[in-house]
Each structure stands twice: as structure tokens, then as C-alpha cells.
Steps between C-alpha positions, in 0.01 A plus 500: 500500500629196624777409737793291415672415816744207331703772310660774703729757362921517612350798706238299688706155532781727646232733752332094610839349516614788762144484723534137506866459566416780771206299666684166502803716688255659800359111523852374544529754805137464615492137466717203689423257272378440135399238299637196765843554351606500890769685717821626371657212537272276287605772215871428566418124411654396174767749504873477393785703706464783224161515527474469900774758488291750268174428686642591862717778345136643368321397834713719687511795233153533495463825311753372184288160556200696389654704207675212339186287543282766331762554209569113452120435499423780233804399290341136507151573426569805216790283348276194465240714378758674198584116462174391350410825378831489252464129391107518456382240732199634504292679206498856640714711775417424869634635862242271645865260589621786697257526735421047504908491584431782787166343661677116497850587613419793757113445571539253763873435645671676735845705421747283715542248193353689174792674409718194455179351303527822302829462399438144410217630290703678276732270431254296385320779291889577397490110368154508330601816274832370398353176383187626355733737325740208324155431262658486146860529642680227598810595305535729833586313835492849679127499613529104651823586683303783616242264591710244683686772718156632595329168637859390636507804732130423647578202703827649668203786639188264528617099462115395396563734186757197418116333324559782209803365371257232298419822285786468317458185373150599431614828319746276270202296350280830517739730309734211284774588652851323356738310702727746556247743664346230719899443615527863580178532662603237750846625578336810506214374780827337696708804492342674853505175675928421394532855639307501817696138541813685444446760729409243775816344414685802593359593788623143651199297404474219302442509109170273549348759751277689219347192424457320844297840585323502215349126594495636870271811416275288233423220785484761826193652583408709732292521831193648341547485149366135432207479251227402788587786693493738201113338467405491862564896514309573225142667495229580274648795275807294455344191383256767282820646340642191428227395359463767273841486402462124381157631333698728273779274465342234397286699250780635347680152427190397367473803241924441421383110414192635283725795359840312450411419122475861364731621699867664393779221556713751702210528737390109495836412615538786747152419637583108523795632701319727710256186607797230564633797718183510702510110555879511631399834707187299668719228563741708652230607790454071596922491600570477865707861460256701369356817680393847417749512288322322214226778458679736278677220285105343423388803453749493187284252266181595676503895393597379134212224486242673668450820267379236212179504654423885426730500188231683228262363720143743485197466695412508900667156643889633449392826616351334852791236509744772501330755738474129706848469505594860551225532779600184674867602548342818656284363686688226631813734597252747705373184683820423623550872539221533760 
């Protein structure tokens, strides 16, 4: 009888989700330092006052730092997963997204920024549904509004997540979205930032404050969190995982360009989406304010690429490049562990 690795049951993705998310906790308290994402400070880098407010307010509440952390992360990973699953972008059920989302976004950085990367995470998950969903529907400007409010709200938390708002214009082509939709959308993505202005305002600040931070937090990096120090600190199993990580990525955009031709136009266009997300997400990392931060918000277009590759996939090779990636996580959390 043989052994299919690439297609676990609810019950198993659920049992590997907890033992993983459990590992990656004890590492975060065994460990000083993962991945070169550097001290706590580094992870602040990027930041706006909500989010700097949120991520000390956690730091200090350490035990409501770890719950909401836990419940954000499996929110992300299970709603991205019931994402795909419901608009077929892939031709048969997975949970392998689950557990990608949980090995990219908590397999290598350390708690004192995550949660705020999280949160950001969502919001862009929150984005991705509501425009996948306005396929066939443009007489409805709900699900772009929806849309705009979501990537709006990620730069007053994180300002690099400010690179997403080019998904909107890229949703209007993908989904033929009218006029009228693409206005709401971006009075919709404006919304958060007139009210975090506003509230400035109020408080005795100036009206141009939200904005002046924003540029301040995009341009402002921190001690340890430039890109040759993120490279300098790392070793062998991080360069490994990386580079099995590209391995898989780039195999799956290579199977989405063979594929693209048969496949379903909901799922072309949610696919194409997915990809132009990765490219803004990778450029995110090269801005002077990213940190550790970024991890859970890659992780986003990574766990819903990746699975492509075992995607009624048979034989040995997915089998071994999943237990790879599984076992490398594991192995590479017990390393810094001991």
C-alpha cells in the first residue's frame, strides 16, 4: 500500500498544524535569534504609531501576545485554505496551504513583530477573497469597497504594506470591474488613512501627520534589519530552506504557465492575482522598513502557490519534496533549539 504524504485529512492538517505551531513556540523561548531577522527593535522597523502601539502593548502582555498570535495565524492559514478550496483554484481539496502559511510566517521569526505581520496578513487575505469573489459581479461594488478598506488599513499597521495598494488596479483589469467600482474601491482604500489623519488632527497634530509617517516608516530602517545583515547571519539550513522554498515556487509558476490554458477563468484570474501578489510581497522585503514583520504577509502568496506542485501530483518526488519541507522546518527549529 502506498503512502501519500501530499494529501492529509482536516484531522491530520489540524494534529501537524498544532505540533508545528507548538515547536516553532518552544524555539521562540529556546532560541535568541532566528532567521537574521535581528533584535526587537529591527522588528519595530517599518511600523506606524498603531502598529508600534499594538506591538509593545503585545510585548509586554506576553501571554495574550501568544494567544492572539496563535488564533490570527490559524484564522490566516485555514481561511486562505477555504479560499481556494471554494473558488477551485486548484483541481481537488488541499490543507497542504495551512500548514505552507504556518512553516513561512512562524517557522523562522521571532514573536516581538509577527503579530502585527499577522494582522497585516489578513487584511490582505480579507482583500484577495473579496476581489476574487466580484468574478461575474460587477453590478455589486460591495466586495471592492471591501477590498479597498482592507489594503487601506495595512499601511496605517505596517507602512511597506502601502506596495499592495497596486492590487487594485490590477484586480480592475483582472475582474472587469466598471468605473463606478474602481471609484469605490479607491475611496474605499483611502478611508483608514482620512481617519487615522483625522484622529491626529484631534489630538493636536497636524492633518499631514498620517502621511509624513507613512514616508518616515517606508524610508527608516533599523539597526539590524538591513538586507546584508539579514545575509551575514545566515547559515546553512537557512540558505537550504530558502532554497527549497524557491525550488517549489518556482516549479509551481512553471506548472500555472503550462496549466493556464485549460484552466477555469475564475481560477486563471485568481491565480494571475495570486502571482502579481507575490512580486509586490518580494518587493516589499528590498524597502529600507522592512523587518520580521514581512514573514507572515509573504507567506500569503507563497502557501497559495506552493501546493500546485503536489496538486494530483502521484509518484515518489512530491512525496520526498514534502517530507523535505516538513523535515527541514523540524530540523532546522531543533537546531536552533539545542
Amino acid at each position: 500500500m502506498s503512502i501519500d504524504l501530499t494529501r492529509p485529512s482536516l484531522f491530520r492538517s489540524i494534529l501537524y498544524f498544532g505540533l508545528l505551531y507548538a515547536l516553532f513556540c518552544f524555539r521562540e523561548y529556546g532560541a535568541a535569534q532566528a532567521f537574521g531577522v535581528g533584535t526587537a527593535d529591527a522588528a519595530m522597523a517599518g511600523l506606524m504609531p498603531l502598529g508600534q502601539w499594538l506591538a509593545e502593548w503585545f510585548a509586554v502582555h506576553t501571554v495574550w501576545n501568544e494567544i492572539v498570535s496563535f488564533l490570527l495565524c490559524l484564522l490566516n492559514a485555514f481561511y486562505l485554505t477555504r479560499i481556494l478550496a471554494r473558488n477551485l483554484i486548484y483541481r481537488e481539496r488541499t490543507y497542504i496551504p495551512a500548514l505552507i502559511y504556518l512553516i513561512v510566517a512562524r517557522g523562522y521569526a521571532l514573536s516581538g513583530g509577527t503579530i502585527i505581520g499577522l494582522a497585516v496578513a489578513f487584511l490582505l487575505i480579507l482583500a484577495f477573497d473579496n476581489m476574487i469573489q466580484s468574478h461575474g459581479r460587477a453590478h455589486y461594488s460591495g466586495y471592492f469597497l471591501h477590498a479597498g478598506v482592507a489594503l487601506g488599513l495595512a499601511p496605517i499597521l505596517y507602512a511597506p504594506a502601502v506596495v499592495f495598494l497596486l492590487l487594485l488596479p490590477l484586480g480592475f483589469m483582472l475582474f472587469r470591474q466598471n468605473g463606478r467600482n474602481v471609484v469605490i474601491a479607491l475611496l474605499g482604500y483611502l478611508l483608514p488613512i482620512f481617519f487615522a489623519s483625522y484622529i491626529l488632527w484631534g489630538m493636536g497634530d497636524d492633518f499631514g501627520a498620517t502621511l509624513r509617517q507613512l514616508f518616515a516608516s517606508l524610508v527608516t530602517s533599523a539597526s539590524e534589519g538591513g538586507l546584508p545583515g539579514v545575509i551575514a547571519r545566515m547559515g546553512p539550513w537557512d540558505y537550504g530552506l530558502l532554497g527549497l522554498l524557491l525550488l517549489l515556487t518556482v516549479t509551481a509558476l512553471v506548472q500555472f504557465g503550462q496549466n493556464r490554458e485549460s484552466m477555469r477563468r475564475r481560477a486563471l484570474r485568481g491565480n494571475t492575482l495570486l502571482v502579481w501578489m507575490l512580486i509586490l510581497a518580494v518587493g516589499m522585503t528590498a524597502l529600507p522598513g522592512r523587518s520580521a514583520v514581512v514573514l507572515p504577509i509573504v507567506a500569503v502568496p507563497l502557501a497559495a502557490i506552493i501546493p500546485a506542485c503536489f496538486n494530483r501530483r502521484t509518484g515518489w518526488w512530491p512525496n520526498l519534496l514534502y517530507a523535505l519541507m516538513i523535515g527541514s522546518i523540524i530540523g532546522y527549529n531543533i537546531y536552533l533549539i539545542w
